[in-house]
C-alpha positions as CSV (number, residue, x, y, z in Angstrom):
1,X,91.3,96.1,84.8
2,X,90.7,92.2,84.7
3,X,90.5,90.3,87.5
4,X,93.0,92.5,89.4
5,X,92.9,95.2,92.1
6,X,93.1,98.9,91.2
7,X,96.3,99.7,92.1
8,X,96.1,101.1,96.0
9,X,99.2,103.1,95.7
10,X,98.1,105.3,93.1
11,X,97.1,109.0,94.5
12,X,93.7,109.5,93.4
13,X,93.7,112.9,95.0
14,X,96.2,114.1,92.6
15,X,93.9,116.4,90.5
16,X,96.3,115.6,86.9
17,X,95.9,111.6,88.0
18,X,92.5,111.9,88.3
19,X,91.5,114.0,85.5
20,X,93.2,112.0,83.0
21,X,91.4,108.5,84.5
22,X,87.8,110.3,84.0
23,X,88.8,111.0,80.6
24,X,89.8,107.0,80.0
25,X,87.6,104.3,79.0
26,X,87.9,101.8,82.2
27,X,86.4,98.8,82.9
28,X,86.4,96.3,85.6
29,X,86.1,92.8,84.9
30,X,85.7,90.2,86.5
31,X,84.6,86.4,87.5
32,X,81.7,86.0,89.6
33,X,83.2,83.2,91.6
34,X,86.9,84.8,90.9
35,X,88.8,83.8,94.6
36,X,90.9,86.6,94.3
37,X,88.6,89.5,93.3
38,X,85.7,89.1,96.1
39,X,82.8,91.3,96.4
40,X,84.1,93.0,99.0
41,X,87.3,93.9,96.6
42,X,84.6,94.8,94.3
43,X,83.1,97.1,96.3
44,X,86.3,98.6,97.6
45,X,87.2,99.2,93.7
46,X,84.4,101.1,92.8
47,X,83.8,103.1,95.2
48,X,86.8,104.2,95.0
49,X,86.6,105.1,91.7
50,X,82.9,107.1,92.5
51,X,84.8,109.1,95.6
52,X,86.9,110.6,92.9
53,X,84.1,110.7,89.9
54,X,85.8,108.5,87.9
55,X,83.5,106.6,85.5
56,X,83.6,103.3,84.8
57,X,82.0,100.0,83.2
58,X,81.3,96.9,85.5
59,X,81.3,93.8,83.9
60,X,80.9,90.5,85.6
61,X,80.7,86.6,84.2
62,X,80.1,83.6,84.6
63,X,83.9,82.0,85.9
64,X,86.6,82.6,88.2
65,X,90.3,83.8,87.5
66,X,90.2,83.3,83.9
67,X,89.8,85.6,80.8
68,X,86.1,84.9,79.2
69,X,86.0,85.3,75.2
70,X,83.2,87.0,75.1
71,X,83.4,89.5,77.2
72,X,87.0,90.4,75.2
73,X,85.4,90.6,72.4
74,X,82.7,93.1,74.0
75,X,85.5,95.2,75.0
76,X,87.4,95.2,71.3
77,X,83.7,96.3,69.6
78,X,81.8,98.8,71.6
């Protein structure tokens, strides 16, 4: 997920949904000063995603609404 909400409309509680997203390699990213993705969205987000133990990698930069290069190319090489 980059710089965009995790969709609120999907049922987390849905055991096969759930299941399938702790099995996935997720990540939210994100600008540190992105106007649209505030802490507080942030926060919402992820714990979210721990209610439901679904793991997940943070990853914040330096920028707002805007795709860093680096951090891409973090995610292509793991």
């Amino acid at each position: 997920m980059w710089g965009g909400e995790f969709p609120p409309d999907l049922d987390l509680t849905i055991d096969q949904v759930a299941r399938r997203l702790r099995h996935a390699r997720l990540a939210l990213v994100y600008g540190r000063s992105d106007e649209f993705i505030t802490p507080k969205v942030v926060s919402g987000i992820l714990d979210r995603l721990r209610q439901h133990g679904i793991p997940y990698e943070e990853i914040a930069f330096d920028g707002g609404h805007e795709l860093n290069e680096a951090v891409l190319r973090e995610l292509a090489n793991p």
